[in-house]
FIKOLZA-1660 file (N, C-alpha, C; in steps of 0.1 Angstrom, whole numbers, plus 5000, padded with zeros to 4 digits):
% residues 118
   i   px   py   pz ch aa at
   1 2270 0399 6958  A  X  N
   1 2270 0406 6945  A  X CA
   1 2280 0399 6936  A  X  C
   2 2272 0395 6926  A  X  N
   2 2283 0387 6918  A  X CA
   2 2298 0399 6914  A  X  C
   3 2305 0391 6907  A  X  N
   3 2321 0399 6902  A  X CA
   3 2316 0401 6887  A  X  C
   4 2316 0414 6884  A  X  N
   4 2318 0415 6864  A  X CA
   4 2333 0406 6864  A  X  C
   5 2331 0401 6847  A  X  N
   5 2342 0395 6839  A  X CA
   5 2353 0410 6836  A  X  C
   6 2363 0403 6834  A  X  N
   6 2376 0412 6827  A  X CA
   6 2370 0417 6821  A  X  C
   7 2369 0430 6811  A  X  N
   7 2371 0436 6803  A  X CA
   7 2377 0430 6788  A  X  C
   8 2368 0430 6777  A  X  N
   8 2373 0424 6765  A  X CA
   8 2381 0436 6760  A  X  C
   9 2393 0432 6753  A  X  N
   9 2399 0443 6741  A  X CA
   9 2391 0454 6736  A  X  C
  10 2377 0446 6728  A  X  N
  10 2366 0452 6726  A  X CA
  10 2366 0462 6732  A  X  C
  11 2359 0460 6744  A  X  N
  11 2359 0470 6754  A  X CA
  11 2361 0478 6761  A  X  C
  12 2381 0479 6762  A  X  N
  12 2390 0490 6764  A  X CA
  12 2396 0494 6755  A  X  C
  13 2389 0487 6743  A  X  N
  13 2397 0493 6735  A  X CA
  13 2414 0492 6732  A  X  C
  14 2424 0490 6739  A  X  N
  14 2438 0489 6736  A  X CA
  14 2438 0473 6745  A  X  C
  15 2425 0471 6754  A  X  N
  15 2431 0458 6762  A  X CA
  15 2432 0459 6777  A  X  C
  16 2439 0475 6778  A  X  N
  16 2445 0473 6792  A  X CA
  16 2440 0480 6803  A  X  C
  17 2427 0477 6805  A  X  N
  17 2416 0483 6814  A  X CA
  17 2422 0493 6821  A  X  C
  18 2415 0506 6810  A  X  N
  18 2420 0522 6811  A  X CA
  18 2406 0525 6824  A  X  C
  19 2412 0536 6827  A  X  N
  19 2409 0539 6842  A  X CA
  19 2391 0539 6843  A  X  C
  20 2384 0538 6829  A  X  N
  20 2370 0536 6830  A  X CA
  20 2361 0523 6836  A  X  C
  21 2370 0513 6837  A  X  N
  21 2369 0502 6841  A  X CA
  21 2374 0497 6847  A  X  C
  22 2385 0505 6854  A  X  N
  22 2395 0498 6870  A  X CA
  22 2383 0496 6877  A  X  C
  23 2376 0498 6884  A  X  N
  23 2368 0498 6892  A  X CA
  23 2362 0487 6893  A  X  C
  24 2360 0480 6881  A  X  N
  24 2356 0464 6881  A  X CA
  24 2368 0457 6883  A  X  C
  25 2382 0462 6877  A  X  N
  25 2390 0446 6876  A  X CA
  25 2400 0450 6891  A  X  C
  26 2397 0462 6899  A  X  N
  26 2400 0460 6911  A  X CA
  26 2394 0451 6917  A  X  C
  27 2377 0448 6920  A  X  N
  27 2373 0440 6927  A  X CA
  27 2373 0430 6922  A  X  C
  28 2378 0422 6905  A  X  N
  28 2381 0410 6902  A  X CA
  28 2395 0408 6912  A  X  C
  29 2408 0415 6912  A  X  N
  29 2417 0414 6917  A  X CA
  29 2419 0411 6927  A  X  C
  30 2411 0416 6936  A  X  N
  30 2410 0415 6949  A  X CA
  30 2403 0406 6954  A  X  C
  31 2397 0400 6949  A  X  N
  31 2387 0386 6948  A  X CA
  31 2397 0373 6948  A  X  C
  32 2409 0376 6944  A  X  N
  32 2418 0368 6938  A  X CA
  32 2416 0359 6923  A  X  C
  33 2410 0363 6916  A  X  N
  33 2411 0359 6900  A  X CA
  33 2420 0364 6897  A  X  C
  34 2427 0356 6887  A  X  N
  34 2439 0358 6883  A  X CA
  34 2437 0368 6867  A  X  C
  35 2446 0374 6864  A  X  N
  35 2445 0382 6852  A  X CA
  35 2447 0378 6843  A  X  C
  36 2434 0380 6827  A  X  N
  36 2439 0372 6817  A  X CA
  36 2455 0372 6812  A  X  C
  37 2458 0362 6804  A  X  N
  37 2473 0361 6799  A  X CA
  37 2470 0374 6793  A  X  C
  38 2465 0378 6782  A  X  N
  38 2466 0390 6775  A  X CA
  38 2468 0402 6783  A  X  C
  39 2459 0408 6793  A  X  N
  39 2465 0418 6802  A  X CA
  39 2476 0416 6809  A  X  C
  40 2482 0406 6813  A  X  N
  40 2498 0407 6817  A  X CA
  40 2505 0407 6809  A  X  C
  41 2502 0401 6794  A  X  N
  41 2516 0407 6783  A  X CA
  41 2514 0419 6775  A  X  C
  42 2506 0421 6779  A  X  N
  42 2502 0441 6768  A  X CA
  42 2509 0451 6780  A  X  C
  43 2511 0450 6794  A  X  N
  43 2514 0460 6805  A  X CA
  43 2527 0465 6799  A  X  C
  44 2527 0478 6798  A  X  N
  44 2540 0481 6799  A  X CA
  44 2547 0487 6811  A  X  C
  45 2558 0481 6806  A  X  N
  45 2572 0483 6824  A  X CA
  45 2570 0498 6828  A  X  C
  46 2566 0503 6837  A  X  N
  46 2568 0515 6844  A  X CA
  46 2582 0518 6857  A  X  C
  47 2593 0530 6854  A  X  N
  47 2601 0529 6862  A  X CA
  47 2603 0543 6867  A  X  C
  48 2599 0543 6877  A  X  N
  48 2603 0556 6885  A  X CA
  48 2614 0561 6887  A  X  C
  49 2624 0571 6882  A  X  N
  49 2632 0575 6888  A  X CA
  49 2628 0589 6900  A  X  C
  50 2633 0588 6910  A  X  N
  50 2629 0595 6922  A  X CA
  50 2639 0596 6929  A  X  C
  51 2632 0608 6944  A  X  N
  51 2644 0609 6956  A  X CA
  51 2634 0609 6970  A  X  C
  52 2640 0605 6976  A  X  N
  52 2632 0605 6988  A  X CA
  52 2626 0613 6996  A  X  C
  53 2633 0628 6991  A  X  N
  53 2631 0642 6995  A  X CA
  53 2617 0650 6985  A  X  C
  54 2615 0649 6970  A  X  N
  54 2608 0651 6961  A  X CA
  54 2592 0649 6966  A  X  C
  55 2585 0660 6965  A  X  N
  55 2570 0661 6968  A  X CA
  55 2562 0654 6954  A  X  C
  56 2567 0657 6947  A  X  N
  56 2560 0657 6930  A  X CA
  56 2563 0638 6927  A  X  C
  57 2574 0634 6928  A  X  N
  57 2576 0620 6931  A  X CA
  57 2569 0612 6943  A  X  C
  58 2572 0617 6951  A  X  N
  58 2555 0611 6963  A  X CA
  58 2542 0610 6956  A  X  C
  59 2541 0619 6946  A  X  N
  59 2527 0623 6944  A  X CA
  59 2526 0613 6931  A  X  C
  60 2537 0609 6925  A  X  N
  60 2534 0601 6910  A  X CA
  60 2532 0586 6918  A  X  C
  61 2543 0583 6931  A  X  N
  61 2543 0569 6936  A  X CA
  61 2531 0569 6941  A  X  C
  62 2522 0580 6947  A  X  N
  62 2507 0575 6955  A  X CA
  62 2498 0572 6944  A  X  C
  63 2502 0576 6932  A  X  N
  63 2492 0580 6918  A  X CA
  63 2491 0563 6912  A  X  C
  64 2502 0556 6912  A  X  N
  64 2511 0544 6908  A  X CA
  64 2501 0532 6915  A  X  C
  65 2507 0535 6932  A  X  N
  65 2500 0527 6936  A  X CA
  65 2485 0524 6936  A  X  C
  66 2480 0536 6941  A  X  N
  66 2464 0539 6939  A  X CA
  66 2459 0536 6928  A  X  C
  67 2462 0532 6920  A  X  N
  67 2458 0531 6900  A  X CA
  67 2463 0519 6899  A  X  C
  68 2467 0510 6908  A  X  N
  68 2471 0494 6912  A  X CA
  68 2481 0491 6899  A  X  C
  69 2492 0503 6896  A  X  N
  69 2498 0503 6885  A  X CA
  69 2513 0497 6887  A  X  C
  70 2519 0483 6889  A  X  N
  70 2532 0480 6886  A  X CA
  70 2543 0488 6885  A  X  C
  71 2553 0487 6893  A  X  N
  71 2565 0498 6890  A  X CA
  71 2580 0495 6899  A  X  C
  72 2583 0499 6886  A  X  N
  72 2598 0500 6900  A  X CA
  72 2606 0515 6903  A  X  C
  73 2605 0515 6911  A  X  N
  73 2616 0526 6916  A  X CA
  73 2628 0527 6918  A  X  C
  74 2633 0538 6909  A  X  N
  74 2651 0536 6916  A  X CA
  74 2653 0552 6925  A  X  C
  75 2657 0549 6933  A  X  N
  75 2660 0565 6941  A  X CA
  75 2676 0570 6935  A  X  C
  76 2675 0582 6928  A  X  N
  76 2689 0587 6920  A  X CA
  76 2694 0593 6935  A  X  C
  77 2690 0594 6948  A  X  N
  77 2700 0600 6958  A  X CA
  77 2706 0590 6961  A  X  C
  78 2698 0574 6966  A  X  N
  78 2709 0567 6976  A  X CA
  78 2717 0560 6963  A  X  C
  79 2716 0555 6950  A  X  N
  79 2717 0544 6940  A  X CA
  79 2722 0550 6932  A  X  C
  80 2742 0545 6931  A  X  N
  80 2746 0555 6919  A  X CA
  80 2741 0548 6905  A  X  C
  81 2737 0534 6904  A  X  N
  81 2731 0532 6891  A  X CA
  81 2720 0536 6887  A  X  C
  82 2709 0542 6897  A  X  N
  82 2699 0549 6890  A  X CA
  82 2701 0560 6888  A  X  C
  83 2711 0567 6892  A  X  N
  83 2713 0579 6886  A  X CA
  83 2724 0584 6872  A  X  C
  84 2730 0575 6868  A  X  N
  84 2736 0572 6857  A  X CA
  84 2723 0566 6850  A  X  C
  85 2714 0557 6855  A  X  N
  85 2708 0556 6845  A  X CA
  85 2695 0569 6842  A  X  C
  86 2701 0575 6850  A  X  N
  86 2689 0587 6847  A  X CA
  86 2696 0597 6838  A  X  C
  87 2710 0600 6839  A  X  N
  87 2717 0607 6832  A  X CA
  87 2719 0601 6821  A  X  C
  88 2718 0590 6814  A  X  N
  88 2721 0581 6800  A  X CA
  88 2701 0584 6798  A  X  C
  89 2701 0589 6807  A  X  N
  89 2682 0591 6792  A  X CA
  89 2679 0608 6788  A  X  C
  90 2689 0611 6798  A  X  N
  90 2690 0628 6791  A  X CA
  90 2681 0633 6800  A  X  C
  91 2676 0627 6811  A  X  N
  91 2664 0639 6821  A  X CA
  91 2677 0649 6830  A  X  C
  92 2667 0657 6834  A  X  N
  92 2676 0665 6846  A  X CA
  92 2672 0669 6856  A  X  C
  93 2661 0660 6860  A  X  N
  93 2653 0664 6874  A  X CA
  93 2645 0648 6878  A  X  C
  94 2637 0648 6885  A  X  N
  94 2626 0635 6890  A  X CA
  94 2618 0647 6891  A  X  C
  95 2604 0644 6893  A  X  N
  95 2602 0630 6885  A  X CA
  95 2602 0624 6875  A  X  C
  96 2612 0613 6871  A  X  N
  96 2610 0610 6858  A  X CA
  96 2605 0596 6857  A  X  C
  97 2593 0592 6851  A  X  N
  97 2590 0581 6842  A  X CA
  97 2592 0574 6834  A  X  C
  98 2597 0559 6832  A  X  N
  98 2597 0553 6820  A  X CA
  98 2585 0549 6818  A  X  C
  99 2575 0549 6805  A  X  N
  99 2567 0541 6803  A  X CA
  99 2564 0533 6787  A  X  C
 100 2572 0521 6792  A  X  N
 100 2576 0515 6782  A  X CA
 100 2589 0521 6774  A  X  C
 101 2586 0524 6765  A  X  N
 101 2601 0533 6757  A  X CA
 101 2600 0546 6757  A  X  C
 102 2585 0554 6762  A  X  N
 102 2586 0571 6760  A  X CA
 102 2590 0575 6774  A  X  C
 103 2592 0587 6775  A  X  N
 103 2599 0590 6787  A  X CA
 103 2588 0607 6795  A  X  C
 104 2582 0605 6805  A  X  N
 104 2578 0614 6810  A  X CA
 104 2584 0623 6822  A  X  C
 105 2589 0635 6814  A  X  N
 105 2594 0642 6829  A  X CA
 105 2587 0648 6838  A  X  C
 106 2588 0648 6850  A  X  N
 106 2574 0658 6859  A  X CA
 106 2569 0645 6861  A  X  C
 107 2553 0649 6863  A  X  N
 107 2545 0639 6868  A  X CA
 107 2531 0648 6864  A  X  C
 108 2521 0644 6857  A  X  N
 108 2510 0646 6850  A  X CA
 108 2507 0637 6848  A  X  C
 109 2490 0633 6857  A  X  N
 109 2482 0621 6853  A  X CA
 109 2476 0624 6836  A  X  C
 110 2473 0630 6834  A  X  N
 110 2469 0629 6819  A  X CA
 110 2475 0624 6808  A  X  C
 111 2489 0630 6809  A  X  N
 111 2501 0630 6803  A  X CA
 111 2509 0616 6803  A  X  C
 112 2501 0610 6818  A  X  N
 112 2506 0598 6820  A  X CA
 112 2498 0586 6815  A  X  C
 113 2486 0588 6813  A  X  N
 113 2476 0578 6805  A  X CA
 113 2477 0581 6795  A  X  C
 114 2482 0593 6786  A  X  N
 114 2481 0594 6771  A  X CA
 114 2492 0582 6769  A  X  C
 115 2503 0583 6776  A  X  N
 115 2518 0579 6769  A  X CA
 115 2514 0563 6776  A  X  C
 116 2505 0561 6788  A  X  N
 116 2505 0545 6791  A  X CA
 116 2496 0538 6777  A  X  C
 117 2488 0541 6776  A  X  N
 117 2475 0540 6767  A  X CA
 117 2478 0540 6751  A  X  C
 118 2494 0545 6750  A  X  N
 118 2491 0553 6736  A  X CA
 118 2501 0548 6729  A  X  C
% end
């Protein structure tokens, strides 16, 4: 079975192959084709603030990975800089999200494609 091509701009519209067409650039990915330059500089940074105890944070990291979505985690229990830096963005709970410069508290897939996408 041959591999579909990437996704044109055109055709996601913002670029960054929204969840209607993961399904193709998983199996390009996984193929090993590399990703166009344009989709690696459109991604925005995603940063988990989390605790290792948190159900709702398990549930955004399985969401993350599963959605083959880049991220870093900082755990605010063991890491006193991620928790200063959780406290300098004004949240007051995990799960909290950076994505890019808006900030998601909780964890809501919807809420989380609007603000990835938007």
């Amino acid at each position: 079975m041959p591999l579909p091509q990437p996704c044109s701009a055109a055709q996601c519209g913002s670029g960054l192959w929204p969840r209607r067409h993961w399904h193709q650039h998983r199996r390009i990915l996984a193929a090993g084709m590399p990703l166009p330059r344009a989709e690696i500089m459109s991604a925005k940074r995603i940063v988990l603030y989390s605790t290792a105890n948190c159900p709702h944070c398990k549930r955004a990291k399985a969401f993350l990975k599963r959605e083959g979505i880049a991220f870093r985690e900082m755990d605010v229990s063991r890491n006193p800089r991620a928790r200063k830096a959780l406290e300098r963005l004004g949240a007051r709970g995990v799960p909290t999200l950076m994505i890019g410069d808006a900030r998601l508290d909780g964890f809501d897939e919807k809420r989380f494609w609007r603000l990835y996408h938007g």
